[in-house]
C-alpha positions as CSV (number, residue, x, y, z in Angstrom):
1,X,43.3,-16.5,-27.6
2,X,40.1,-14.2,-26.9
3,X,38.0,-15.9,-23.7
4,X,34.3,-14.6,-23.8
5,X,33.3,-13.5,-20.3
6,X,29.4,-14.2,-19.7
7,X,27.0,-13.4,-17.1
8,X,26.7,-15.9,-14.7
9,X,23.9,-17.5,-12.9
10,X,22.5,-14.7,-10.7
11,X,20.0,-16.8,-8.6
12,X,17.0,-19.3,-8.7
13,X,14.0,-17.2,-10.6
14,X,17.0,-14.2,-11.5
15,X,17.4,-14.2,-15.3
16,X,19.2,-10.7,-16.2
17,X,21.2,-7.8,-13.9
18,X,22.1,-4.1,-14.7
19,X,25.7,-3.4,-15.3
20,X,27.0,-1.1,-11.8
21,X,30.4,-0.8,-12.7
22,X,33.1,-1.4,-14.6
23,X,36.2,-3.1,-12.7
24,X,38.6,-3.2,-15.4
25,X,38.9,-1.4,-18.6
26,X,40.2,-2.3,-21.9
27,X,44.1,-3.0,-21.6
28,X,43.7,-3.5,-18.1
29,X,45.8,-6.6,-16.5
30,X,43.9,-9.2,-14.9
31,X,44.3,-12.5,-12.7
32,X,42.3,-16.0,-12.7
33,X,39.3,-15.4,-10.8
34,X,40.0,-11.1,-10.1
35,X,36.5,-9.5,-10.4
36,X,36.0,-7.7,-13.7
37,X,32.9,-5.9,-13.5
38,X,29.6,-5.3,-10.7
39,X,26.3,-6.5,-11.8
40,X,23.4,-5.4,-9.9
41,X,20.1,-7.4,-9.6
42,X,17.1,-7.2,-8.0
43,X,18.2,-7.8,-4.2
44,X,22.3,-7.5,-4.2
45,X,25.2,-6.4,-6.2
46,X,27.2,-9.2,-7.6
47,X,30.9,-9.1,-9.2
48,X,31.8,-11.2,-11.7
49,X,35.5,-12.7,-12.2
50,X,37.7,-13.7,-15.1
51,X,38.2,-17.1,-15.8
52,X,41.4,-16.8,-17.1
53,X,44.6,-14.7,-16.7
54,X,44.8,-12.0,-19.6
55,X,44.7,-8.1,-20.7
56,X,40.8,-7.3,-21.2
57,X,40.2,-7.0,-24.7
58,X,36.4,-5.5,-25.0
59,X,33.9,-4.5,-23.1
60,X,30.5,-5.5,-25.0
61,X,28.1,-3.3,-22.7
62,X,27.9,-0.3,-21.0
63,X,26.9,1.3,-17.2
64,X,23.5,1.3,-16.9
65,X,22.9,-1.9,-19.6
66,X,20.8,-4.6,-18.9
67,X,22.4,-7.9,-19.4
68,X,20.7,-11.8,-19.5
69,X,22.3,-14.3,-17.9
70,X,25.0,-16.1,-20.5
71,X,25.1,-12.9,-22.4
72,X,28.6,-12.4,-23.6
73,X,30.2,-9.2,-21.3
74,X,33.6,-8.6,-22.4
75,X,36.8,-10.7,-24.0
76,X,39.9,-11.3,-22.4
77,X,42.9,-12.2,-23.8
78,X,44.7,-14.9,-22.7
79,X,47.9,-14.9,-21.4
80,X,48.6,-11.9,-22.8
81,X,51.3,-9.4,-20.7
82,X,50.2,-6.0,-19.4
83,X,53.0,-4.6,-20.9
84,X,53.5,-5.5,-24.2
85,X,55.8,-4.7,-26.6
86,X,55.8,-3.3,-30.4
87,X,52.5,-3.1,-31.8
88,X,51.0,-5.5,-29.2
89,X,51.9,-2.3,-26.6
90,X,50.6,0.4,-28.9
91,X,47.1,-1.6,-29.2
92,X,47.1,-2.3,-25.6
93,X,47.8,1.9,-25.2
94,X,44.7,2.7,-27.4
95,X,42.3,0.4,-25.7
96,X,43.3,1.7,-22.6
97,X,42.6,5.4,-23.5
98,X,39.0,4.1,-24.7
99,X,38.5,2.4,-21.6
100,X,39.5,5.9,-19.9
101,X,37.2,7.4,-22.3
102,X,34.4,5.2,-21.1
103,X,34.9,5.2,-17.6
104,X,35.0,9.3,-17.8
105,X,31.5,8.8,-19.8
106,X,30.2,6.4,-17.0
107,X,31.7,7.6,-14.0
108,X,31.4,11.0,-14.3
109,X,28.0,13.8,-13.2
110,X,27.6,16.1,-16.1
111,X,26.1,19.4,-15.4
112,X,23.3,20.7,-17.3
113,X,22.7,24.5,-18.8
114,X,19.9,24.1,-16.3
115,X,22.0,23.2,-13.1
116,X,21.0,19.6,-13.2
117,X,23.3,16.9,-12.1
118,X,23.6,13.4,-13.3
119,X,25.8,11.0,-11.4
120,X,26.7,7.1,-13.0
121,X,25.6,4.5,-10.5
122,X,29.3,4.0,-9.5
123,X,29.5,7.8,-8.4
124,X,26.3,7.9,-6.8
125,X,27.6,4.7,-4.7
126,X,30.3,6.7,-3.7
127,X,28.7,9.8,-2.4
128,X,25.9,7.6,-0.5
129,X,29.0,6.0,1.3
130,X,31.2,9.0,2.2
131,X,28.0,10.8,2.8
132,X,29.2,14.0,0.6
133,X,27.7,16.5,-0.9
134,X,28.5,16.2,-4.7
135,X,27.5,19.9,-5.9
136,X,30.4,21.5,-3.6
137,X,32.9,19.4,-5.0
138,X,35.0,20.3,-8.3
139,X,35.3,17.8,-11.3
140,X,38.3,16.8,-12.7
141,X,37.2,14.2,-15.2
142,X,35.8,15.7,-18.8
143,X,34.2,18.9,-18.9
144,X,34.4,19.3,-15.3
145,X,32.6,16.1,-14.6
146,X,32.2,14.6,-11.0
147,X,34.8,11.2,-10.9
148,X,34.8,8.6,-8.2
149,X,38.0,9.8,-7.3
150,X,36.7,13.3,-6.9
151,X,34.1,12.1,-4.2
152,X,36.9,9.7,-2.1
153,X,39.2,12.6,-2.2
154,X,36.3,15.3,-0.9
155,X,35.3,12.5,1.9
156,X,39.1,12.2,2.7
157,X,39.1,16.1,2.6
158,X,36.3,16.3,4.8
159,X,37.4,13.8,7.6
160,X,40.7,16.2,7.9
161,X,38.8,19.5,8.3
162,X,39.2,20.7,5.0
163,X,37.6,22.1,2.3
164,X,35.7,19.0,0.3
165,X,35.0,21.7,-2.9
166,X,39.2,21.7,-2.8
167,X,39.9,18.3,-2.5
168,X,40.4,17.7,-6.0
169,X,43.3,19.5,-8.6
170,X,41.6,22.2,-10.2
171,X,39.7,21.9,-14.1
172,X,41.6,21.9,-17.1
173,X,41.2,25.3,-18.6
174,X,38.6,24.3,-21.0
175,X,36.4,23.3,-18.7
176,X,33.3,25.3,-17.7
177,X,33.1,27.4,-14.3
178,X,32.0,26.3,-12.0
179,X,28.1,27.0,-10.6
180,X,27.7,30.5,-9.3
181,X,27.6,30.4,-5.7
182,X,23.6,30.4,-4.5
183,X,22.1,29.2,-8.2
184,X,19.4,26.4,-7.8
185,X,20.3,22.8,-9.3
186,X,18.8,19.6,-9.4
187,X,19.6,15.6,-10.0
188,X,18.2,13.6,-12.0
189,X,19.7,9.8,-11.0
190,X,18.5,6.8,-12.6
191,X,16.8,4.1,-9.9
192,X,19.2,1.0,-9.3
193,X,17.7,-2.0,-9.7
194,X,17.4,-3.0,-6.9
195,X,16.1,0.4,-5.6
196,X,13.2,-0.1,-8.6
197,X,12.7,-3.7,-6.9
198,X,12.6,-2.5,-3.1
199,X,10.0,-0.1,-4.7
200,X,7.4,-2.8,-6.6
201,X,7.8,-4.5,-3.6
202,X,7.1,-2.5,-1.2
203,X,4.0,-1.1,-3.1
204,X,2.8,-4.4,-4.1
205,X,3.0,-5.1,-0.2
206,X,0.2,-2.1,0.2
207,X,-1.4,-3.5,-2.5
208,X,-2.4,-6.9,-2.1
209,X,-2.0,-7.2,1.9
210,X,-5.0,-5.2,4.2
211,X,-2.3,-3.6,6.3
212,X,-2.4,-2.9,9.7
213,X,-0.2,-1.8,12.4
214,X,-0.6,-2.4,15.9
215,X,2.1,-0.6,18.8
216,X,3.1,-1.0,22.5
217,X,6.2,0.3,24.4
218,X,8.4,-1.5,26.2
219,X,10.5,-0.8,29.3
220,X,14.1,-1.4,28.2
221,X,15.4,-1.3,32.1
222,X,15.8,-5.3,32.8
223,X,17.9,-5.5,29.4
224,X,20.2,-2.6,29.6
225,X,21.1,-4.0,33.1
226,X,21.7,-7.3,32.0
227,X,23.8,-5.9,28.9
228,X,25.5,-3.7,31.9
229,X,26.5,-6.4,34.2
230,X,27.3,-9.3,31.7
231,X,28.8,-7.7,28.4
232,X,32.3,-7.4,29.0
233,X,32.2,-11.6,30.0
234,X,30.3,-11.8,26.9
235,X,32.3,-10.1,24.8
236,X,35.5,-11.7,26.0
237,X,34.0,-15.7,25.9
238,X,32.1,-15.1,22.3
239,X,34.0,-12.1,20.6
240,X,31.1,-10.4,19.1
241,X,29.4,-7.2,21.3
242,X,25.9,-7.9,23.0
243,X,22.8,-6.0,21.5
244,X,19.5,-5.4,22.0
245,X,18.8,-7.2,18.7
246,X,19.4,-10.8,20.1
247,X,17.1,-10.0,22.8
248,X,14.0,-9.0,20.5
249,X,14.9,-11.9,18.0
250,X,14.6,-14.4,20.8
251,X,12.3,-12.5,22.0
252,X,10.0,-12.7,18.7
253,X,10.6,-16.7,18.5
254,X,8.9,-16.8,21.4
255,X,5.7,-14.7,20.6
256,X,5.8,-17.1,16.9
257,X,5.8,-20.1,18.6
258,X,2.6,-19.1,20.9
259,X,1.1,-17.4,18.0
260,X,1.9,-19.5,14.7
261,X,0.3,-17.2,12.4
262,X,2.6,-14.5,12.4
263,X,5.2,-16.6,11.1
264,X,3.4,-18.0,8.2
265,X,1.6,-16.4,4.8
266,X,-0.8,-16.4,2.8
267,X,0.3,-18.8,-0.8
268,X,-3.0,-19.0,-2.9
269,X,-6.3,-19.8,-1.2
270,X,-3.4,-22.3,1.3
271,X,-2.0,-20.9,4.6
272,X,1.6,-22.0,4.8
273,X,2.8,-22.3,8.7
274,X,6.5,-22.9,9.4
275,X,8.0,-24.8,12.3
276,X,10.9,-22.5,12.5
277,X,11.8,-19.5,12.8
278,X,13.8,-17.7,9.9
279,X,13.7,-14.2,11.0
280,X,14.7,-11.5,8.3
281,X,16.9,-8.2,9.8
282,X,16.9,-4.8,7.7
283,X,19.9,-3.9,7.1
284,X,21.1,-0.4,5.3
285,X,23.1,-0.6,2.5
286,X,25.1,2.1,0.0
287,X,22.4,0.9,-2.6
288,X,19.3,0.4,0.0
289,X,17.5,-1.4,2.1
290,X,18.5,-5.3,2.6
291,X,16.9,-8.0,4.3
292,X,19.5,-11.6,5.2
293,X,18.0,-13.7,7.1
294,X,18.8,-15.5,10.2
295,X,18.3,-18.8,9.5
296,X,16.8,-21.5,12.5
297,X,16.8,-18.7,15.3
298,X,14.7,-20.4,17.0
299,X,17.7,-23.2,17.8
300,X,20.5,-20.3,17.9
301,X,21.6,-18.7,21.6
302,X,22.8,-14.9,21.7
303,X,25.9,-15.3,20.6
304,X,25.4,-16.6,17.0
305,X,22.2,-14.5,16.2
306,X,25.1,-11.5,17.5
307,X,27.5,-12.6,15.2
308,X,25.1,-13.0,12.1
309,X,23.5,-9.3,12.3
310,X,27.2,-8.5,12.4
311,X,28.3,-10.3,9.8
312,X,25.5,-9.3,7.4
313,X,25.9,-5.3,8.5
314,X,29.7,-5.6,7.6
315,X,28.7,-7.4,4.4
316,X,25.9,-5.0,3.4
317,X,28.5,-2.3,3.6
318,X,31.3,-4.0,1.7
319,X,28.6,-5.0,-0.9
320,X,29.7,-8.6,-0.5
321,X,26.2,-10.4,0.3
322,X,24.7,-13.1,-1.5
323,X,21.5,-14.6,-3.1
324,X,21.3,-16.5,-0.9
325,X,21.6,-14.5,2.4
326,X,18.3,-12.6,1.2
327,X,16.4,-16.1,0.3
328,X,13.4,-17.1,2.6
329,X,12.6,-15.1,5.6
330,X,9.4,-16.0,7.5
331,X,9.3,-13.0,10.1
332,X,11.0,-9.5,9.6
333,X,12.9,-6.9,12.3
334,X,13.2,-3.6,11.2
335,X,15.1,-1.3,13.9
336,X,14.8,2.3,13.2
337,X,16.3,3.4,16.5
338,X,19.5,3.3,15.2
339,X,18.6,6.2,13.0
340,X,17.0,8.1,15.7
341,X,13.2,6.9,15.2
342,X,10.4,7.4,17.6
343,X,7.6,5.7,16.6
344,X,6.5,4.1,12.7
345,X,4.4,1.8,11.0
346,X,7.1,-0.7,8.8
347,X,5.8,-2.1,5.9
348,X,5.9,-6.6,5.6
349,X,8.4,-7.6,3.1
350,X,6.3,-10.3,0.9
351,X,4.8,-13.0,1.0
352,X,5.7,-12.6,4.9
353,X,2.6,-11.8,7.2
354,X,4.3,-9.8,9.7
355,X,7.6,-7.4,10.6
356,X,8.1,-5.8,13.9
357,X,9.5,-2.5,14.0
358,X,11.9,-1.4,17.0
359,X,12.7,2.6,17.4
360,X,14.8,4.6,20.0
361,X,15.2,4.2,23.0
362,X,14.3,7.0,25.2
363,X,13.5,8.2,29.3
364,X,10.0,9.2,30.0
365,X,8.4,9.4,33.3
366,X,6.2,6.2,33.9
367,X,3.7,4.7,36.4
368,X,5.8,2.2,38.7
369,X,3.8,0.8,41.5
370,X,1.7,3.7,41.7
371,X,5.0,6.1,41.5
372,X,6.3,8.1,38.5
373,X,9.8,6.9,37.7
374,X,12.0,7.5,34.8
375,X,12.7,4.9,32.4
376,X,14.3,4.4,29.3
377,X,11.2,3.5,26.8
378,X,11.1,2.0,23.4
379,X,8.0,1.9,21.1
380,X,7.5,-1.2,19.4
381,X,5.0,-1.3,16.4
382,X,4.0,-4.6,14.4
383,X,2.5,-4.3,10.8
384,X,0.9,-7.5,9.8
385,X,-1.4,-9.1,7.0
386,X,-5.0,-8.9,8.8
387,X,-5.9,-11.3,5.8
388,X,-4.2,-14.1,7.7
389,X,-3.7,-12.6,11.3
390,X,-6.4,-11.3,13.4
391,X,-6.3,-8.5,16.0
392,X,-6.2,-10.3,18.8
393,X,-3.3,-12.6,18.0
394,X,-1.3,-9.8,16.6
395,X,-2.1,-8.0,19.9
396,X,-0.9,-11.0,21.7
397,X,2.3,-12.1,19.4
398,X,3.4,-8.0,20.5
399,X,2.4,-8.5,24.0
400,X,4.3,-11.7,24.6
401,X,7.5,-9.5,22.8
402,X,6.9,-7.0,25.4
403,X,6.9,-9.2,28.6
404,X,10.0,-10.8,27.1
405,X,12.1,-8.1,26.9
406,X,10.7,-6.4,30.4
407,X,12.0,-10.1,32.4
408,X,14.7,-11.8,30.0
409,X,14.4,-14.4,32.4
410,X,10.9,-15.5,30.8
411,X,13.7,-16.1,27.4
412,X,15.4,-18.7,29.2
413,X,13.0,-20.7,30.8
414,X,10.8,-20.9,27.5
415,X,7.6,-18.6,28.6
């Protein structure tokens, strides 16, 4: 008996998703509730199980396809046996070798009489994470195509010393040489969908906000002490690491609570205010830029905001975040330090008013009491909506995140 896999619910307002990749091919075993295949909407990547226990029978769309929710995917059959026998076996064999077929046509990067490359989204994926470069690494798959396999062995190749462009067994004979060494190539990659999504956004952002950015620097001297002196207690009572990032996001509950505006937007000709604080973190993942949110920060200590940015920077990674993590938001934190930023202007993430960007931390000789001392310095810039937020409270909402950080103590005792 054939069960029809469909595509799920993805998400209030979320009607269709992209096919990413292909967990199981045709003849492949599979258990109750074993994930069959990656669909990619507009914010996350979602995998989709089987229902049942069974062989897949069919897969009814390809890499790349976009599917409607309750669009039939694939088939499985039901209680069938991996390994069957007689004619059951050799049916089982040939679906198998399409399913190779396929997943050589979807997870492979082509190369082009003019040097151009084209990777599938599942081969991309895997170069963005093992951070390779995918024209030094030999193909194994059809006509010297690039494989997934290819770009986890040229990673593993690479974390030993070796050669990545050797990591994999050499071509078949048929295949075409390789690239001479020196010729000019270019990629051509399709844009995930959420990629196309981070981009409408973002643009729309420019678009119907008046934009504008205002900076100060802070004085990271008072925190890195306190990190110093109390992280290894912390550490050992709470089992998460201390960072900056709980500082600035009490920090930033503060400055919204004095200056309400920056935690609300703009909804019509209506101005929606919120007595909470739901602050959204930027978080890098394989396919972009993410945004969970911390939910009530504003009632949370250090601790559990600590153990949230974790969580969602692990998740991120893994690809294992939901809907529902990226739902809501009223204020953003973007931290470019961690990448090595000095100084930029971060753009809101809609309908929010407001995002505050943090950047690296670094020692520059400043005025102390009428004496040049070195301190370690961060710039902090906040982009807002001047529709809704005016100069002066902008100004003040960064000022109020300045003085917090500089005396921690101000944090505690609610100034």
């Amino acid at each position: 008996m054939a069960t029809e896999i469909q595509v799920p619910q993805l998400g209030e307002s979320v009607t269709e998703g992209t096919i990413g990749e292909w967990l199981k091919q045709p003849g492949d075993a599979v258990a109750v509730d074993e994930p069959i295949v990656s669909l990619e909407t507009d914010k996350v990547a979602v995998e989709v199980p089987s229902p049942v226990a069974g062989v897949i029978q069919e897969l009814k769309a390809e890499v790349g396809d976009t599917v409607e929710v309750g669009a039939v995917i694939a088939t499985v059959e039901e209680g069938a046996a991996p390994a069957a026998k007689g004619e059951e076996a050799g049916r089982a064999a040939e679906q198998r070798e399409e399913g190779q077929q396929e997943r050589e046509s979807g997870d492979e990067a082509p190369v082009t009489d003019d040097g151009t490359v084209t990777m599938s989204p599942a081969v991309r994926r895997a170069v963005l994470e093992h951070g390779v470069d995918p024209t030094t690494i030999k193909g194994t798959g059809k006509d010297g195509r690039l494989t997934k396999e290819d770009v986890i062995g040229a990673a593993k190749a690479k974390r030993n010393g070796g050669d990545a462009s050797q990591s994999a067994p050499a071509p078949a004979p048929s295949s075409p040489a390789p690239a001479a060494s020196g010729e000019r190539r270019k990629e051509r990659v399709k844009m995930t969908r959420m990629r196309q999504t981070i981009a409408k956004r973002l643009k729309g952002a420019q678009d119907n906000a008046a934009l504008l950015t205002t900076f100060n620097d802070v004085d990271m001297t008072a925190v890195i002490e306190a990190r110093t002196r109390y992280k290894d207690m912390f550490a050992k009572k709470h089992d998460i690491r201390l960072g900056f990032m709980g500082f600035f996001a009490k920090a930033a509950c503060l400055a919204l609570k004095d200056v309400p505006s920056v935690n609300a937007y703009i909804e019509g000709d209506e101005i929606v205010y919120h007595d909470y604080v739901d602050i959204s973190v930027a978080v890098s993942a394989p396919n972009g830029l993410v945004v969970p949110v911390i939910r009530d920060a504003q009632a949370k200590g250090f601790a559990t905001i600590e153990k949230d940015i974790a969580d969602f920077g692990k998740r991120a990674k893994e690809g294992t975040l939901t809907m529902d993590d990226m739902k809501g938001g009223t204020f953003t934190i973007s931290n470019g330090g961690v990448f090595g930023s000095l100084m930029s202007t971060p753009i809101i993430n809609p309908p929010q008013s407001a995002v505050l960007g943090l950047h690296r931390i670094e020692d520059r000789p400043v005025a102390v009491n009428g004496q040049v001392e070195i301190r370690p310095m961060m710039y902090i810039a906040l982009s807002y909506d001047h529709r809704l937020i005016d100069g002066r409270e902008a100004v003040t909402a960064l000022k109020i995140i300045k003085e917090a950080i500089e005396d921690p103590t101000r944090m505690l005792i609610d100034l």
